[in-house]
TORTI-749236 format. One record per residue: residue in three letters; x, y, z of N, C-alpha, C, O in turn. Coordinates in steps of 0.001 Angstrom, whole numbers, plus 500000, padded with zeros to 6 digits. Each point is the difference from the previous one (the first is absolute). Example, Ala and Ser with C-alpha at 12.3 -4.5 7.8 and 13.67 -1.06 7.14 Angstrom:
ala513190494310507800499110501190500000500900501200500000501036499981500665/ser498614501069498615500820501190500060499230501090500730500509501108500169/
***
This chain:
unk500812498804500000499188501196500000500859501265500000499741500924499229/unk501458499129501782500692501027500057500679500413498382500138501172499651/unk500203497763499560500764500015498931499321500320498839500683500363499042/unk497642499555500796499242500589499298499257501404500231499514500757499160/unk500573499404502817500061501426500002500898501232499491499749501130499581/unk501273498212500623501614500917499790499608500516498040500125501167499628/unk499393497611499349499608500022498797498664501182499525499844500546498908/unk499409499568502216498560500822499623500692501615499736501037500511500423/unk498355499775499078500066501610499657498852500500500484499004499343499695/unk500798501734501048499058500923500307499722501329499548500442500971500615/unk498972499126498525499072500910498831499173500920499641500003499884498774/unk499133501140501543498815500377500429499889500816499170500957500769499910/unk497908499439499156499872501404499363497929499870500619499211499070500169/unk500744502098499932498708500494500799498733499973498486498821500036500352/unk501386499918498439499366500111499059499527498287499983498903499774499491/unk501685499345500908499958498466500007499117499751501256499992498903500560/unk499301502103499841498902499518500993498475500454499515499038500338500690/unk501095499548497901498612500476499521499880498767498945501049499479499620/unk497952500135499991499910499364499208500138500899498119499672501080499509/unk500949497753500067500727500651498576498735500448499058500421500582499001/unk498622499349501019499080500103499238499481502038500646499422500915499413/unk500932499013501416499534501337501045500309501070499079500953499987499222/unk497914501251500943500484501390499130501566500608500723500687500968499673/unk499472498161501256501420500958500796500933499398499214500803500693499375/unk499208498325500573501424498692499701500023500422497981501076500323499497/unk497772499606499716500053500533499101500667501747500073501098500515499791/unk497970499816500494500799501584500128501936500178500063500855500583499333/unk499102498444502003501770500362500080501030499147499045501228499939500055/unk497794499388498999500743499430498944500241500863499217501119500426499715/unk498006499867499920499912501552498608501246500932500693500976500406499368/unk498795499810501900500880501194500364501020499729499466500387500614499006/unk500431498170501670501085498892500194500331500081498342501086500487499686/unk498106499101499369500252499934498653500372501348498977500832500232499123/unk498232500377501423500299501383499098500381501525500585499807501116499516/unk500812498453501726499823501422500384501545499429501119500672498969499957/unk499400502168500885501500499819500705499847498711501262500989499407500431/unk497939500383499923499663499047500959499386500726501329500151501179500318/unk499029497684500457498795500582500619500397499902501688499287500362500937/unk501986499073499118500917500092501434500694501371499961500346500676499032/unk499763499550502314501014501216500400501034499416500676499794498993500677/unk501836501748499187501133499791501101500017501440500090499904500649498958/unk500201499907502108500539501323500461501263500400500673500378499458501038/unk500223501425498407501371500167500363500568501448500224500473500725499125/unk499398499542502143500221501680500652501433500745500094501002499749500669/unk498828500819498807501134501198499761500030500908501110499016500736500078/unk502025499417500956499782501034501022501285500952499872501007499390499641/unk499169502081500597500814500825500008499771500125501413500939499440500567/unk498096501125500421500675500480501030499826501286499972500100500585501078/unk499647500071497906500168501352499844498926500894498893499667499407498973/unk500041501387501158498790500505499744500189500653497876500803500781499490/unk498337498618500055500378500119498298501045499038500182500644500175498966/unk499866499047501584501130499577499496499660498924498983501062499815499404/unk498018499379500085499713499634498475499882500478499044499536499492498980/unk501089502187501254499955500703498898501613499737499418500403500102498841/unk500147499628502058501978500033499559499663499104498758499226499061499814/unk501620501576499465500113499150498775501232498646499798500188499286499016/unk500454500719502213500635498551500128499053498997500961500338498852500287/unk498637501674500080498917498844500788498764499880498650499454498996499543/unk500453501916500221499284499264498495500570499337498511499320499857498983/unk501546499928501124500915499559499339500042498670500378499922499046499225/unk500234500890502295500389498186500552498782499746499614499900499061499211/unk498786501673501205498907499346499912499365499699498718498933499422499797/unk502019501134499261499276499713498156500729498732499653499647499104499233/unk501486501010501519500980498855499380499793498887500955500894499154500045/unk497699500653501008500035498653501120499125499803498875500222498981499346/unk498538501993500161499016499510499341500619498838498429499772498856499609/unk500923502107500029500867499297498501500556498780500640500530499372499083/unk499621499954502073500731498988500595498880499177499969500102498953499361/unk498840501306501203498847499201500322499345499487499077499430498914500105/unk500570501951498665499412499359498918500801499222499433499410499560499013/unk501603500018501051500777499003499449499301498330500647499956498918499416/unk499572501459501986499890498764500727498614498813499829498789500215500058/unk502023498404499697498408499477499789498673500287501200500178500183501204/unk498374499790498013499246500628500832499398501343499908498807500300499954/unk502112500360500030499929501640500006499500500336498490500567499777498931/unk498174500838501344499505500732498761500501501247499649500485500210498889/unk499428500656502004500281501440500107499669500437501209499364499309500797/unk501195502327499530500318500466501333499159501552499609499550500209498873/unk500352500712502173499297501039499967501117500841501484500337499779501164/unk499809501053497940500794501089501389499716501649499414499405500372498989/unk501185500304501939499841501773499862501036499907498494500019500477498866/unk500346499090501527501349499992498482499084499673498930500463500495498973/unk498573498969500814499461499892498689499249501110500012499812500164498795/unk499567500808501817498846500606500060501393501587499851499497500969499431/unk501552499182500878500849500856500147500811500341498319500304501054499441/unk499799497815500251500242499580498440498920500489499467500150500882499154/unk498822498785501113498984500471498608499776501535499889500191500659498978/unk499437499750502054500143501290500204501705501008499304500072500992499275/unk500753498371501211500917500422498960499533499828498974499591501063499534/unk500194497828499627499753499787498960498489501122499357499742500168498808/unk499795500196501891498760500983499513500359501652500329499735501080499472/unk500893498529501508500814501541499764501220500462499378500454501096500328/unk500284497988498573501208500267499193499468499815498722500665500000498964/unk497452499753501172499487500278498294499541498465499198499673499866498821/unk500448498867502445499742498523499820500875499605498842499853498960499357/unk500793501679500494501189498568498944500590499086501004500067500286501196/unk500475498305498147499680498874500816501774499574500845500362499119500780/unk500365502087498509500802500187500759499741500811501376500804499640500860/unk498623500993499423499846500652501035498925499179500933499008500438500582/unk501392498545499381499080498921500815501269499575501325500211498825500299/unk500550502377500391501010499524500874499469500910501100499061500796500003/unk501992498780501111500015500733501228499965501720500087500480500423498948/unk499312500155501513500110501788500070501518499407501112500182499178500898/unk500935502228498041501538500258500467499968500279501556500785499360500700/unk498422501488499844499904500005500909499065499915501132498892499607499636/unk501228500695501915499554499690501350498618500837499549498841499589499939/unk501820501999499711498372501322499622499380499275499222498923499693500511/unk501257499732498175499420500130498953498907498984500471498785500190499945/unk501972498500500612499075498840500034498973500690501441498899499450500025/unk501265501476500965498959500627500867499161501196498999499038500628500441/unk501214499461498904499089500906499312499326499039499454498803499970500286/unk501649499134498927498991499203499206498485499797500825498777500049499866/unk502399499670501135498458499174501500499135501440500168498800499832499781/unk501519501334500512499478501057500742499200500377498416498899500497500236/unk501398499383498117499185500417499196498779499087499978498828500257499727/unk501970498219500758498559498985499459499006500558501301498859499719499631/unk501054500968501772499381499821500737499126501486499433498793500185500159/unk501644500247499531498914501675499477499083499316499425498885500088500515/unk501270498982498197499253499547498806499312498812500733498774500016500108/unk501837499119500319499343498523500358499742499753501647499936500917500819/unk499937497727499476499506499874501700501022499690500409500632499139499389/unk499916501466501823501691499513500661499693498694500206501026499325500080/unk497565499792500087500306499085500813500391498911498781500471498923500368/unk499360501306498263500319498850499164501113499785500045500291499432498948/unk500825500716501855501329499530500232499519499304501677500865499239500436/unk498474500859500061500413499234501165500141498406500577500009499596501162/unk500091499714497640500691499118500131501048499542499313500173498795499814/unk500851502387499619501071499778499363500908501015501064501217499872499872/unk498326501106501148501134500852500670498869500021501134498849499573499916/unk501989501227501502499057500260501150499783501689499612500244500543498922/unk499328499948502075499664501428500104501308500946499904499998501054499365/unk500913498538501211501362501054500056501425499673499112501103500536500103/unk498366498204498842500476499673499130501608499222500372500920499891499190/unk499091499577502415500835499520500471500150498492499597501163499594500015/unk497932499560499650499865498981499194499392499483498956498917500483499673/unk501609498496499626499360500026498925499426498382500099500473499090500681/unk498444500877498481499655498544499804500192498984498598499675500633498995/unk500642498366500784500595499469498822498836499015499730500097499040500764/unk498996500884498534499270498466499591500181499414499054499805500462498876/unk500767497948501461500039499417499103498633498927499981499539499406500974/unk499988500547497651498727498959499305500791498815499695500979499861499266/unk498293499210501556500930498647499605498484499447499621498858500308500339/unk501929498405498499498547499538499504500440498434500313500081499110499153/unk500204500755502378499269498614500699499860500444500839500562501083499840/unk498864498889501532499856499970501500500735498838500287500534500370501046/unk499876498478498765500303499156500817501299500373501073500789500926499812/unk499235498201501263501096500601500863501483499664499352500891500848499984/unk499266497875499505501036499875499064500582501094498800501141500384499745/unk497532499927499648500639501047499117500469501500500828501131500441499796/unk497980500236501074500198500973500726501508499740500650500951500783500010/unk498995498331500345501625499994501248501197500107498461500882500837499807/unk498667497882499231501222500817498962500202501211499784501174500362500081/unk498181500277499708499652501577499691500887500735501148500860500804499641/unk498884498859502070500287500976500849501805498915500103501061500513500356/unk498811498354499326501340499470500558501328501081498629501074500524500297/unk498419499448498679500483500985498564500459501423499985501017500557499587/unk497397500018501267500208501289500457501079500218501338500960500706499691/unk499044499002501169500795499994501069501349500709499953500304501128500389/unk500574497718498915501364500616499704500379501164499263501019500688499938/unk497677499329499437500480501608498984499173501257501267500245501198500140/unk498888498035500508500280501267501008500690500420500484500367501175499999/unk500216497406500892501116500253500544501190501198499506500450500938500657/unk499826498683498084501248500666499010499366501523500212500381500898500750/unk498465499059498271499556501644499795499809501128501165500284501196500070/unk499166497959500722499098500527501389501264499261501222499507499101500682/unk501791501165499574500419499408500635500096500508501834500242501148500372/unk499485497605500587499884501021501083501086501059500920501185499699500141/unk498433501107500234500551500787500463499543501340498711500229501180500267/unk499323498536498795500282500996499015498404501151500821499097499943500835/unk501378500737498388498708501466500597498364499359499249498910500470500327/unk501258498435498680498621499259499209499972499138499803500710499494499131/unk498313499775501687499903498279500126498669499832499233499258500897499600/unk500594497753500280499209499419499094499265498964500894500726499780500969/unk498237499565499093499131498793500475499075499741499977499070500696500408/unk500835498048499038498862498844499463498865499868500802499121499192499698/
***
């Protein structure tokens, strides 16, 4: 018994407690199939310091964790201030598809935020930054839930936190 326990794998995805025929279990197939996937991993960006997700070397780590993540099996795509910071460049340098990058600097990328809040609702960022812009939030869409695929994902991510986000540094990172 012990020698066929040691053999079992333990598994769980929460979508496998509905029956497959269900509008849910259909639904998160479609997601799963055509779209970035219907799981979340979340991954927090902290400065410590107030705007400090405006520095353009903390949005930088955080464009280049995202470009990391999508490499990884699982991972559909990710959503951060960095995409929403990009486009806005990109609509304020006239939308050519080069200008789909970071703003050069700390002002430019706080203006971006302080123009979108005149025009739009501050709160449609609040789950990509907090209120004083001291952290940021990273989502990645993975298209399994299972715990196997998720732990690949965070066992993958880890070390490049480690590297990017290393501790002691003034901006840590966690899963």
């Amino acid at each position: 018994g012990a020698w066929a326990a040691s053999r079992g794998t333990v598994d769980a995805d929460r979508i496998d407690l509905f029956q497959a025929d269900e509008p849910i279990v259909l639904a998160d197939r479609l997601v799963n199939e055509h779209l970035d996937g219907s799981n979340t991993l979340d991954v927090v960006i902290e400065t410590g310091e107030q705007e400090g997700i405006f520095e353009p070397s903390v949005l930088s780590r955080i464009e280049e964790l995202q470009a990391f993540a999508a490499t990884l099996p699982h991972v559909g795509g990710s959503t951060s201030i960095v995409d929403y910071l990009k486009q806005m460049n990109r609509v304020l340098e006239g939308g050519a598809a080069e200008a789909y990058r970071l703003p050069q600097t700390r002002e430019a990328a706080a203006q971006y935020m302080l123009l979108y809040t005149f025009s739009g609702d501050p709160e449609d960022f609040s789950e990509q930054v907090d209120y004083d812009y001291r952290s940021a939030n990273v989502r990645l869409r993975l298209k399994d839930g299972g715990y196997l695929e998720i732990r690949a994902v965070i066992d993958a991510l880890t070390p490049r936190l480690s590297e990017r986000f290393p501790p002691g540094d003034s901006v840590s990172a966690v899963i």
